[in-house]
N, C-alpha and C positions, 0 to 999 in steps of 0.2 A: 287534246293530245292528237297528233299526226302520224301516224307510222306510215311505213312504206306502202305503195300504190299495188306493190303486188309482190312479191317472191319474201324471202326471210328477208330482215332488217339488217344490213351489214354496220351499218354506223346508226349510233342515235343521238341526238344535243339532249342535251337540259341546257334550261335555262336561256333559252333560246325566244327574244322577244318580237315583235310582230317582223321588224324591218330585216332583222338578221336572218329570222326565218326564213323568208323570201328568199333573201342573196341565198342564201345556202342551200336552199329546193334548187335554184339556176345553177348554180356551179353543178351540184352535186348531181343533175339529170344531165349536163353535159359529159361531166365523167364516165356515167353509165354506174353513178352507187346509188343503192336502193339504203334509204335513209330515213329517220323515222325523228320528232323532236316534240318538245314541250317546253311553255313558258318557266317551268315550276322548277324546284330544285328537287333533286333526288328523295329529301324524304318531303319533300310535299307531295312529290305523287306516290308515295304509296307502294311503289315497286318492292318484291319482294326477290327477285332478281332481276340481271341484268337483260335489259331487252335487246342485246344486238352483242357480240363478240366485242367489240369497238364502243366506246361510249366518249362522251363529248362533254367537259362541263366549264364551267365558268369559277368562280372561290367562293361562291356560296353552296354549293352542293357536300353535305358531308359524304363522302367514301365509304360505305359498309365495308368492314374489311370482310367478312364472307365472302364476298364479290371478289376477294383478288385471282382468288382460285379460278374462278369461274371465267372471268376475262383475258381478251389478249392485246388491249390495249386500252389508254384512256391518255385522250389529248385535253387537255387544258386548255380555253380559249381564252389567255391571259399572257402580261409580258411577266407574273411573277410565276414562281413553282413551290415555294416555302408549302404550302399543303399537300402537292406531291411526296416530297421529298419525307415527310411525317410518315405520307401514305406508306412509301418504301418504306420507312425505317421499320412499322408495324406489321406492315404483312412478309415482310422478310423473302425466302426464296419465293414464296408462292406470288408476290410481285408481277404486275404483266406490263408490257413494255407504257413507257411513260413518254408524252410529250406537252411542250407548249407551243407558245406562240410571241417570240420575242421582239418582232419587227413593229407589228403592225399598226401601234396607235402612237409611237411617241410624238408625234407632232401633236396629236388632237389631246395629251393629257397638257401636256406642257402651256397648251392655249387654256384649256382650264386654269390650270395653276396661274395662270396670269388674269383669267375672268375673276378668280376669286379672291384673288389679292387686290384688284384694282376694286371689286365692287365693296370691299371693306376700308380701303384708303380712303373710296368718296361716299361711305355710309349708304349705301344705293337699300338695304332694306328699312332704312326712315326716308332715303327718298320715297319710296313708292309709298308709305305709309300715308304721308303729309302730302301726298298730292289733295286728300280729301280735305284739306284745308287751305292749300297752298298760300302754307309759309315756309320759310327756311332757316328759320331757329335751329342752333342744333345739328346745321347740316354741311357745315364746314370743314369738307376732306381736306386730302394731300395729293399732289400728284406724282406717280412714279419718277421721274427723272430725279435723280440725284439720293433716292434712295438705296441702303446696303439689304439684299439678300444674305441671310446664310442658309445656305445650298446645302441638305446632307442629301446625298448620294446622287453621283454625278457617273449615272451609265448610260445609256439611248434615250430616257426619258429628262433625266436631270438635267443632261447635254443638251437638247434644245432648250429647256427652260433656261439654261445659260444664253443659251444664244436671242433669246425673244427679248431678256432682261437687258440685257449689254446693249441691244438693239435701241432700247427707250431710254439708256443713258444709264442706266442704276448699276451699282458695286453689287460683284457678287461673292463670296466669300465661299469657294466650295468645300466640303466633309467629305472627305472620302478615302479608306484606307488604299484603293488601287486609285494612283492619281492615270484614271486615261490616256488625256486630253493634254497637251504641252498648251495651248492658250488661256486653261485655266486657270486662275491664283488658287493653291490650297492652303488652308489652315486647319488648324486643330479645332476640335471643335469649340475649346473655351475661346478662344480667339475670333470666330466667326460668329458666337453670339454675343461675346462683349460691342460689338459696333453695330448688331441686326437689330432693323425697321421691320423686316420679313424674316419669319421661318419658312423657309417651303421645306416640305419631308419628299423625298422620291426614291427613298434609302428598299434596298433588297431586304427583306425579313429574312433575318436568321435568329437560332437561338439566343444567340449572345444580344442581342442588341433590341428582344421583344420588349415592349412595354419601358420603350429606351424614353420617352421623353417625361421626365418623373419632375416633381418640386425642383427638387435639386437642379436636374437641369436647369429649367426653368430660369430659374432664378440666376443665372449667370446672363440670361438678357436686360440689361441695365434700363433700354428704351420701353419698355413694355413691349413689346413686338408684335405683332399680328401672327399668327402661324396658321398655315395653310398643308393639309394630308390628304395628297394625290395616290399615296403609297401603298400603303397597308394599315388596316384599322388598329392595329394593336398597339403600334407605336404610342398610340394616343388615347388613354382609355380617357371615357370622359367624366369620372369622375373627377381623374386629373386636371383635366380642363375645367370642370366648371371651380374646382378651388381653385385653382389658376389664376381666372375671370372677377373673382369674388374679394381674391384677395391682393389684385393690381399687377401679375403679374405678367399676364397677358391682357393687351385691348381687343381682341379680336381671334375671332377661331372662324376657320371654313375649312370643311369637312366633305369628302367626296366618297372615302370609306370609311368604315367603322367596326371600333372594338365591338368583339361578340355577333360580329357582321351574318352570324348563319341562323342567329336566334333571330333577330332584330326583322330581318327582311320579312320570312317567314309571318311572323305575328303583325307588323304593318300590312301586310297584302290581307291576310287573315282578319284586322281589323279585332284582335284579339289579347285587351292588356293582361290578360292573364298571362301569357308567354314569356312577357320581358325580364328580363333581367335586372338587376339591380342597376349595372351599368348602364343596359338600354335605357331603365327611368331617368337618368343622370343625363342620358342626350335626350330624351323628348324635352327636360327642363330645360336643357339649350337651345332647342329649338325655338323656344318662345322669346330667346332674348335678341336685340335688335344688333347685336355684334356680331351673331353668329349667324351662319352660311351655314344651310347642309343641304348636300346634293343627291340624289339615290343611286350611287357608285354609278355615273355616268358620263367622265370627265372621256372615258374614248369611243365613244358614242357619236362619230360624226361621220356623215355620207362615206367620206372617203374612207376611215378605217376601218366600219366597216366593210366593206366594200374589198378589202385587202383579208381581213380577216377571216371572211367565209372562202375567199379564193384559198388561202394559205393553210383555210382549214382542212380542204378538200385534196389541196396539194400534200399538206402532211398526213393524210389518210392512205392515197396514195403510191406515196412514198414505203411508206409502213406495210403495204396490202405486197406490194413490188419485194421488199428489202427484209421484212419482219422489225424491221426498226423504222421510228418519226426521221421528218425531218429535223424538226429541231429538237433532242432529247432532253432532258434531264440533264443539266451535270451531272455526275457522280463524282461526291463531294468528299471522297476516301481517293479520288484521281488524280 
């Protein structure tokens, strides 16, 4: 763990891995904010309060509500806010200003969502397998052009992944109750899984729609469909998936987050199966099958967004230190 070089701590990350760190020491000493951070989530380290006025985390961190009293703000290094917005609804007035970070990765999830739908069209985890034999039994993909997405949730990230997909020739079907976008086609969402090759999820969590992709759905995809979740882990818990899998009604799952995502991380780093969850058991048994993809929530992880994100982070700190409000708040969702 890193705290500041010298005076109190104005701002401090969780959650904050080697390369982020970095950018965000650079921005953050050209600001002139004295800033403190660590790889870990809030309760893996241990804190029994909050080390800085301002704190910083990412969607694996749970919130102690104790804490809201205490703080005057907490930024989200994320383009979702659904655990925010819980956070509000629970600490009520004692709430301290809330922000995220909406701009800054949709190009690099979007290029995920396309890495991991292509690497399951051409079975790339039995390719690597069978190189130690090299044969190619067995290892006869598809290639994108000409295939149907259905697209649920088409906001900044959804919308490049339409634009990457249309790029390589494939239909895309998008879900979305605010249609944005006037060059997208929308459909309902029975409609866009009766013709989908691809699910890709990039849907907002809210309550209505948690733990939205159940049998039922499911089973309205006639192709077996591949489904790809760049979004949020909930959507998709995995025991749904692996009967899913088991019982023909998906070919393919890649995973970038995941249901129970705060237990899960935790006890992998920790190296510790006593931790998991019922759930979490249900995704290490996917791991081992050669359909399934899973990523360690890393789909915006790349030089450049980075790279945006600690500036943006530093800016909405800023902002906030200036205004007493983020730059990019919270909806309020009673607005």
């Amino acid at each position: 763990m890193t705290a500041a070089s010298s005076g109190v701590c104005e701002l401090f990350f969780y959650e904050a891995f080697a390369e982020e760190a970095e950018r965000l020491r650079h921005y953050a000493a050209a600001a002139s904010v004295r800033v403190g951070h660590t790889p870990l989530t809030i309760q893996e380290a241990g804190h029994t309060a909050p080390p800085a006025p301002v704190i910083s985390v990412r969607t694996q961190s749970v919130l102690p509500l104790d804490w809201a009293a205490q703080l005057r703000g907490i930024l989200s290094r994320s383009t979702g806010y659904d655990h925010l917005t819980v956070y509000r609804a629970a600490a009520g007035e004692s709430c301290p200003q809330l922000g995220y970070l909406p701009l800054y990765c949709a190009r690099a999830v979007a290029e995920q969502a396309m890495l991991l739908w292509t690497a399951l069209l051409r079975h790339l985890p039995r390719q690597v397998a069978q190189f130690a034999t090299f044969h190619r039994d067995s290892l006869t993909g598809w290639e994108s052009q000409g295939k149907t997405i259905a697209l649920f949730g088409v906001g900044n990230i959804g919308y490049e992944i339409w634009r990457i997909a249309t790029a390589l020739g494939m239909t895309v079907r998008g879900v979305d109750p605010v249609q944005r976008h006037a060059d997208v086609t929308y459909y309902s969402p029975a409609d866009a899984l009766a013709a989908a090759d691809i699910i890709v999820c990039a849907m907002n969590l809210t309550p209505a729609n948690h733990r939205y992709f159940t049998r039922v759905v499911l089973a309205q995809a006639p192709r077996r469909p591949i489904l790809v979740n760049i979004a949020r882990g909930e959507f998709t818990p995995a025991t749904v998936l692996e009967a899913a899998l088991n019982d023909g009604l998906l070919s393919g799952v890649a995973l970038d987050v995941f249901n129970e995502e705060a237990t899960l991380a935790p006890a992998l780093r920790a190296n510790n199966p006593g931790m998991f969850t019922a759930d979490n058991q249900a995704l290490l048994r996917l791991h081992q099958r050669p359909e399934v993809i899973l990523t360690p929530h890393n789909a915006f992880n790349t030089a450049e967004a980075v790279e945006r994100k600690s500036e943006q982070s530093l800016r909405a700190f800023l902002h906030y230190r200036e205004t007493g409000a983020f730059l990019w708040p919270i909806p309020d969702v009673n607005g």
